[in-house]
DRENMI-538688 format. One record per residue (C-alpha): residue in one letter; x, y, z. Coordinates in nm, 2 decimals. Example, Ala and Ser with C-alpha at 12.3 -4.5 7.8 and 13.67 -1.06 7.14 Angstrom:
% residues 2
- a  1.23  -0.45  0.78;
- s  1.37  -0.11  0.71;
//
This chain:
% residues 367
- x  0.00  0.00  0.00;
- x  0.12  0.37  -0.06;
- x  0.15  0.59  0.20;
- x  0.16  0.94  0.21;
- x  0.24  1.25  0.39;
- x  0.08  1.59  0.46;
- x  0.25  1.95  0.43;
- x  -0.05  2.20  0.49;
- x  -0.31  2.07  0.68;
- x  -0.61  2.36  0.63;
- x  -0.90  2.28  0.36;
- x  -0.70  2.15  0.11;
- x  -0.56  1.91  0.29;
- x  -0.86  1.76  0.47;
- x  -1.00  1.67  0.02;
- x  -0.64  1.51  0.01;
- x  -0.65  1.33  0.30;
- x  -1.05  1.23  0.27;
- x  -0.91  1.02  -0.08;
- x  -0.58  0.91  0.06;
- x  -0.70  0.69  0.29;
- x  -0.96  0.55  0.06;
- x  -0.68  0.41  -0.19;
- x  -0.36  0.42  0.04;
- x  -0.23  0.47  0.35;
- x  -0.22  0.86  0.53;
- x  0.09  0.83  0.82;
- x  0.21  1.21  0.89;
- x  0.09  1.59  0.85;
- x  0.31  1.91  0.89;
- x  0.16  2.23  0.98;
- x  0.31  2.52  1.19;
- x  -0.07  2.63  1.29;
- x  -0.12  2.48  1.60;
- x  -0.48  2.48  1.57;
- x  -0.49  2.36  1.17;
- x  -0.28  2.09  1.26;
- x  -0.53  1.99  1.58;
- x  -0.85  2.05  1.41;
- x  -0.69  1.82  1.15;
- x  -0.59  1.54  1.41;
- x  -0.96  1.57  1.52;
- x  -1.06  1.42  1.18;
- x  -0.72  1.15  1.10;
- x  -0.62  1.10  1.47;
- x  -0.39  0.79  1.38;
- x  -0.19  1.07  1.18;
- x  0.16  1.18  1.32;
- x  0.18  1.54  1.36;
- x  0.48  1.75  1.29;
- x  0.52  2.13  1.31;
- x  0.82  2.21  1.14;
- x  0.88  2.05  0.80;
- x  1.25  1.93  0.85;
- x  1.14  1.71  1.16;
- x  0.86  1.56  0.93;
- x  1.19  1.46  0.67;
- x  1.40  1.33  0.95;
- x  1.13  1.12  1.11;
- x  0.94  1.01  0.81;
- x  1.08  0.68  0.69;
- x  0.73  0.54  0.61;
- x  0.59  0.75  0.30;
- x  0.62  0.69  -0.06;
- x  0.50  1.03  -0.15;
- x  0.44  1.39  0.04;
- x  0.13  1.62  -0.09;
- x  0.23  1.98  -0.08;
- x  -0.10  2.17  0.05;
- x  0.09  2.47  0.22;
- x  0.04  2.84  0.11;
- x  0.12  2.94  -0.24;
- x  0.48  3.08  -0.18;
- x  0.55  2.78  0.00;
- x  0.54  2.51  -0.29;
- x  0.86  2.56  -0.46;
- x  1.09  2.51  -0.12;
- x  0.85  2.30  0.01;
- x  0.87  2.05  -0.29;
- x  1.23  2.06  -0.33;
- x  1.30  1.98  0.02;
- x  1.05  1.67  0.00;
- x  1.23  1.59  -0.36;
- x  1.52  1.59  -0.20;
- x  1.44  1.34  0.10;
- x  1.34  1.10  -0.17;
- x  1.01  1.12  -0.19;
- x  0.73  1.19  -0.47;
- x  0.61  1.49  -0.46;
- x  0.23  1.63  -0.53;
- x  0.18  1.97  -0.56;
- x  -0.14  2.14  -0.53;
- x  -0.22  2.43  -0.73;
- x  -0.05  2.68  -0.84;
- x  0.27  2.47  -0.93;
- x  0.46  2.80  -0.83;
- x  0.44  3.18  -0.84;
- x  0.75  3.19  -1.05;
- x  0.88  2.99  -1.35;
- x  1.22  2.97  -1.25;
- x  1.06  2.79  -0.97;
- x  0.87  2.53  -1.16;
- x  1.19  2.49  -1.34;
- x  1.41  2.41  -1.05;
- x  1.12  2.17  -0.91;
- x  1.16  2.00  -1.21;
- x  1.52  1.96  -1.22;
- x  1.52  1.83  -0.89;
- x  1.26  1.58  -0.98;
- x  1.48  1.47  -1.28;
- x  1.79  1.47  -1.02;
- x  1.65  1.23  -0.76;
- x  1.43  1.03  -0.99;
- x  1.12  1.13  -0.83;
- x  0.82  1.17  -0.98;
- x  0.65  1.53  -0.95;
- x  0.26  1.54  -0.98;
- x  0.13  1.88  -1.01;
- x  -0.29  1.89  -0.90;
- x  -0.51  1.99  -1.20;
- x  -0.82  1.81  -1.10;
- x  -1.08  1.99  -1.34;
- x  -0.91  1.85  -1.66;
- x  -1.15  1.57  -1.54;
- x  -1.47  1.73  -1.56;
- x  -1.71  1.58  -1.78;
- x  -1.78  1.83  -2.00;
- x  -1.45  1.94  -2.04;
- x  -1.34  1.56  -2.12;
- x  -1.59  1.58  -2.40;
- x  -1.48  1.90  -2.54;
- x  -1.14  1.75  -2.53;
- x  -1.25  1.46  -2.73;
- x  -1.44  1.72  -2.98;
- x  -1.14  1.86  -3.06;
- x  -0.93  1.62  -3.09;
- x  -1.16  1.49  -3.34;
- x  -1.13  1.81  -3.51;
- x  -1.49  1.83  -3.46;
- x  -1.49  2.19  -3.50;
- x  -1.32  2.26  -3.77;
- x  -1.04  2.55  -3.74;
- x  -1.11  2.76  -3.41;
- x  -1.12  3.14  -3.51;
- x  -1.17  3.27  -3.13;
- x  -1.24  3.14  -2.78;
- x  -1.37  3.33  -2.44;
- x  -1.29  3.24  -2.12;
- x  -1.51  3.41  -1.83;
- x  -1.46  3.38  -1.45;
- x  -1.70  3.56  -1.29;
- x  -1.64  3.49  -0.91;
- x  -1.71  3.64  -0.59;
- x  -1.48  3.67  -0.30;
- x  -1.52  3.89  -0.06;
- x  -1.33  4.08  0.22;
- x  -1.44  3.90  0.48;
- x  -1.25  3.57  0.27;
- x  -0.93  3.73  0.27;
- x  -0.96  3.88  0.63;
- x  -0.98  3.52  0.80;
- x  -0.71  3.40  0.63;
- x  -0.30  3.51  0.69;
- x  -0.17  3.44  0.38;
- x  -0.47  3.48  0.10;
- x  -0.46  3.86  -0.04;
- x  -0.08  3.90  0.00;
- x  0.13  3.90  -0.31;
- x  0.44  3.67  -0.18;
- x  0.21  3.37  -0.06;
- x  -0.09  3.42  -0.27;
- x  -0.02  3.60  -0.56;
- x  -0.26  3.71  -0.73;
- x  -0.61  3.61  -0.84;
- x  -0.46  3.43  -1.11;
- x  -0.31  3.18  -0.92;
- x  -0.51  3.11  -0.62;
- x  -0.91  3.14  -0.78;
- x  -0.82  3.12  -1.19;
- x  -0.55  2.90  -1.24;
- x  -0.70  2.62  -1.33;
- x  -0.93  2.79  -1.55;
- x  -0.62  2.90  -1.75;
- x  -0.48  2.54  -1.71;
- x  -0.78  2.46  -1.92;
- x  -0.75  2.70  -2.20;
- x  -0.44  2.67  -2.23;
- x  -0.51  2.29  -2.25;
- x  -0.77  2.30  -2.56;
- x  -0.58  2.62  -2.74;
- x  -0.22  2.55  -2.75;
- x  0.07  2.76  -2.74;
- x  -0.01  3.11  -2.66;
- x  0.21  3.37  -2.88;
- x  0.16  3.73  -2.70;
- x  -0.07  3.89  -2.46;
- x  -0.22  4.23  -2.34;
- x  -0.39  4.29  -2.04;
- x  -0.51  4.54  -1.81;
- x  -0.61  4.53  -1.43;
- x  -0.77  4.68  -1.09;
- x  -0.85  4.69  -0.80;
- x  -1.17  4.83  -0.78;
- x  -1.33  4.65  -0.39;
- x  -1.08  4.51  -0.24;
- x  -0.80  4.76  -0.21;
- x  -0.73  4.78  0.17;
- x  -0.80  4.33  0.20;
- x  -0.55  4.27  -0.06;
- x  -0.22  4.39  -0.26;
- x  -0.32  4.29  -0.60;
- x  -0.59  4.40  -0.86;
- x  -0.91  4.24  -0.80;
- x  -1.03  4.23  -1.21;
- x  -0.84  4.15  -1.52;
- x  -0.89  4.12  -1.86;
- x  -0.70  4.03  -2.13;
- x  -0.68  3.93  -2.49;
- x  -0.44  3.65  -2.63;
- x  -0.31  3.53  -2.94;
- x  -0.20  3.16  -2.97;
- x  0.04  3.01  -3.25;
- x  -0.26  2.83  -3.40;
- x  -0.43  3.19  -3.48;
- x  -0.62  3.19  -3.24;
- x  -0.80  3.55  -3.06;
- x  -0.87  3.41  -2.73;
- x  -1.02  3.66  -2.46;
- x  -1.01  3.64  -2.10;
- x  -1.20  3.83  -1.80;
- x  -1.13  3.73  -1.45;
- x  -1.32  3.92  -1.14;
- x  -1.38  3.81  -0.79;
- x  -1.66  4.13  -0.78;
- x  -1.96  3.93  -0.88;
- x  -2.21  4.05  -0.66;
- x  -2.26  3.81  -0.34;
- x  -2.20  3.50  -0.54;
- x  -1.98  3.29  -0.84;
- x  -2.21  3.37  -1.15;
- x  -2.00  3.20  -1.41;
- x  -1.67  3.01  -1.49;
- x  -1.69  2.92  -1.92;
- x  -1.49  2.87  -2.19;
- x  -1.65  2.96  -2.56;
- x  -1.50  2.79  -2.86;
- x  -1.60  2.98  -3.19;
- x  -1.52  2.71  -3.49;
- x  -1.61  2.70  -3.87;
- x  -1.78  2.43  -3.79;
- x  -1.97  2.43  -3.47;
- x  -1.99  2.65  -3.14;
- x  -1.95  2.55  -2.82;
- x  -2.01  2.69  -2.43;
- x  -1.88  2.48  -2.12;
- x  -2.01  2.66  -1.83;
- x  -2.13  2.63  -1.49;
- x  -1.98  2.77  -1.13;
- x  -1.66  2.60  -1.24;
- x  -1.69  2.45  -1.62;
- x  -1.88  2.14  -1.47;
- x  -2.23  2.22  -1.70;
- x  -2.25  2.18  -2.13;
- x  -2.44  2.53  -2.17;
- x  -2.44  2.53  -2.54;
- x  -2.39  2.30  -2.83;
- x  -2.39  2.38  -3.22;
- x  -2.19  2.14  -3.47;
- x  -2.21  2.05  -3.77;
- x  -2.39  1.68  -3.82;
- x  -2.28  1.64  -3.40;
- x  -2.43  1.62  -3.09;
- x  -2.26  1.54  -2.74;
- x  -2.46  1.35  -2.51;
- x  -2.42  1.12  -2.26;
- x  -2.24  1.35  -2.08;
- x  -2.14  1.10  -1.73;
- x  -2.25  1.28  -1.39;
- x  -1.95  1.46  -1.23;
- x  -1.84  1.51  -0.90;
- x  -2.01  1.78  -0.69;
- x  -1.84  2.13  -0.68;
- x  -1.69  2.23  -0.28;
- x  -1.90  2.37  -0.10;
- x  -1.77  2.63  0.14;
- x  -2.06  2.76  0.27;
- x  -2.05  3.09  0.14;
- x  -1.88  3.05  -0.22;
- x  -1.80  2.68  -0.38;
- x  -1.49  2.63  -0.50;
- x  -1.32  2.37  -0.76;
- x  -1.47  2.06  -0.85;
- x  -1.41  1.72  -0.65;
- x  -1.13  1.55  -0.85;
- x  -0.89  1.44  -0.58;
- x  -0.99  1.09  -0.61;
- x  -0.89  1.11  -0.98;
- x  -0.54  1.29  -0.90;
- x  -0.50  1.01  -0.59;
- x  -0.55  0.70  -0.84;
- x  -0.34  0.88  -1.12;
- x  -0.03  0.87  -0.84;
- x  -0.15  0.52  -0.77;
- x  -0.14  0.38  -1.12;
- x  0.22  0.58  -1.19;
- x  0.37  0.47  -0.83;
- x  0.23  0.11  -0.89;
- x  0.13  0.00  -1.20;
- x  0.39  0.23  -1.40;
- x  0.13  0.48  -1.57;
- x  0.19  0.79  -1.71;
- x  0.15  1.15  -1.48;
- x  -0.13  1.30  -1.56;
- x  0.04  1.65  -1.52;
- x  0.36  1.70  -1.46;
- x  0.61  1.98  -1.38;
- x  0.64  2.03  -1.74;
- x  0.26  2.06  -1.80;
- x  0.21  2.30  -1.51;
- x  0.49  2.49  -1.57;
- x  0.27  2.64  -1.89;
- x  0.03  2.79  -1.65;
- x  0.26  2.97  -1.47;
- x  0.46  3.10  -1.75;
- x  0.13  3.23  -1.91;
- x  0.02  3.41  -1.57;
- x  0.30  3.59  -1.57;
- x  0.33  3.72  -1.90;
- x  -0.04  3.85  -1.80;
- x  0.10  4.05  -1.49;
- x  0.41  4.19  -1.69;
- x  0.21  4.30  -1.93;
- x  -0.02  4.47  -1.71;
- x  0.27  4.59  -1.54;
- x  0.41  4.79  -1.87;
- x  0.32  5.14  -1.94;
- x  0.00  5.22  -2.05;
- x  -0.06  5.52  -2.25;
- x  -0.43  5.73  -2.25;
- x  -0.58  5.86  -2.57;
- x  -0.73  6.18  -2.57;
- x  -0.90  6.37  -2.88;
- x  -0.57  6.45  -3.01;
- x  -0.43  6.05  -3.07;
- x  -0.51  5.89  -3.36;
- x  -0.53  5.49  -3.43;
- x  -0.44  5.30  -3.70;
- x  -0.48  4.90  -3.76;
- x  -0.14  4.78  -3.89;
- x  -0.03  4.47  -3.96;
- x  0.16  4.48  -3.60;
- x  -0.13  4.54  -3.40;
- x  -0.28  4.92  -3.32;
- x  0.02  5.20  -3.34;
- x  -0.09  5.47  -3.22;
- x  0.04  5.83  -3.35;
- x  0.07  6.06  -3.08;
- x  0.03  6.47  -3.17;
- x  0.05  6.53  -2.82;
- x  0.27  6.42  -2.52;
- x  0.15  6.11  -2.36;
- x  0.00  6.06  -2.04;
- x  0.12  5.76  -1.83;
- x  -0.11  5.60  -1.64;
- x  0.00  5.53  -1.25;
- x  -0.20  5.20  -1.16;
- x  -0.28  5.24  -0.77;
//
């Protein structure tokens, strides 16, 4: 039987635990929160508990594999340290909040011949299976454009009872800790993205958090590809939406839903989905839900690899695209933006929009 360890052991943790010990064996949690890691011992009380992560390594000589559910900042030493002891590693979401970290996290993997799993559980919805499988089949013809909407709510009182969510080193940024695996997603069914613009806010939440609060931005991927994205956590009181739109020359399609768990719309040419399987229940949190319930499926995956020599679902080199892509959005939000007044005028070369200025420029200080 595998067994497995804990780093992190707040909400997260509890979903990995709840499958580990369904398919393997759970033998020791680290958490430097006294009272995460006892409410956690309250629900596995056969678990070993450890408060400082090197005392987990030096005591551990039972588990095959260590699930990194700490804060966001955490994952890259965290990871490596585990890599390093000889373990497997799985990573929750985001891989990392840099590249360069996802790239040393995969080197050490490679180093140490350790396997690195890297949590991406909605690639297991059933719709978005299905419109895997549609385009794979080329079902669609050639994709002109694609949407991707995230239309959450989070409010202050989220970030407030939490004391890392809302800070830039540990969290950072919307587009990591509530949208990354929405861009995981488009990323999946588009391709290579080639360039990206975007602009940002923070229009609510500016004394709960240090990063904008609303995004938008507008891609081009090497397969010609327009795709546009908005990502808010302002929706009023509630998640409204979380969809991706493909626009085809043959066929339009809308997964939709909280999280891109419903088939909202469905036009092909001579095709039809159906028979769509029923999927796991989104997580309910009470007051906002949150991804869907794929553990299980990330649990067997490391399983079938650690056992049965399968193939990793997503690895460092697969989550690593996410990251990159995230923060080309933030540096290019980050570059200087120039207002156009009566005097500017436009034209639509062949390069984009180059704008002739007649008058001085006005930079635009983003708060």
């Amino acid at each position: 039987m595998v067994k497995f360890s804990l780093i992190g052991a707040g909400r997260i943790a509890h979903r990995h635990a709840e499958h580990i010990i369904k398919n393997g064996e759970l033998v020791a949690v680290c958490d430097n929160n006294p009272a995460a890691l006892e409410s956690f011992a309250n629900d596995f009380p056969n678990v070993k508990k450890f408060y400082v992560i090197n005392d987990l390594l030096e005591n551990d000589f039972e588990s095959d594999v260590i699930n990194i559910c700490s804060p966001n900042g955490f994952h890259c030493e965290h990871a490596i340290k585990c890599l390093q002891a000889g373990k497997h590693v799985v990573v929750e979401k985001p891989m990392a909040l840099k590249t360069i970290d996802c790239h040393k996290m995969i080197s050490v993997a490679k180093k140490f011949h350790r396997h690195l799993f890297v949590v991406k559980q909605n690639r297991f919805n059933p719709p978005i299976i299905k419109l895997k499988e549609v385009l794979d089949r080329n079902l669609l013809g050639k994709i002109y454009s694609a949407q991707l909407n995230c239309f959450w709510n989070r409010d202050k009182k989220y970030f407030n009872n939490s004391d890392w969510k809302g800070t830039v080193d540990l969290d950072g940024g919307i587009l990591y800790t509530q949208f990354s695996h929405f861009i995981d997603l488009f990323l999946w069914v588009l391709g290579k993205p080639k360039a990206v613009r975007a602009y940002a806010n923070n229009f609510h939440h500016r004394e709960t958090i240090e990063f904008d609060d609303t995004i938008t931005a507008i891609a081009s991927f090497e397969s010609g590809v327009i795709g546009t994205m908005n990502f808010t956590i302002n929706s009023f009181n509630k998640n409204m939406e979380g969809s991706i739109t493909l626009f085809g020359e043959k066929g339009t399609i809308k997964v939709g839903g909280q999280y891109l768990n419903e088939l909202e719309y469905q036009n092909i040419d001579f095709y039809k989905i159906d028979d769509i399987p029923m999927g796991n229940p989104a997580n309910n949190y009470g007051d906002y839900q949150g991804s869907m319930s794929n553990h299980d499926k990330i649990i067997e995956n490391v399983l079938d690899v650690i056992d049965r020599n399968g193939t990793i679902a997503v690895d460092g080199n697969e989550a690593i695209k996410t990251v990159d892509f995230i923060e080309k959005i933030y540096a290019s939000i980050e570059r200087e933006e120039f207002m156009l007044n009566s005097n500017h005028k436009m034209i639509f070369g062949k390069s984009g929009i180059d704008i002739l200025k007649e008058t001085p420029s006005v930079k635009i200080v983003r708060p």
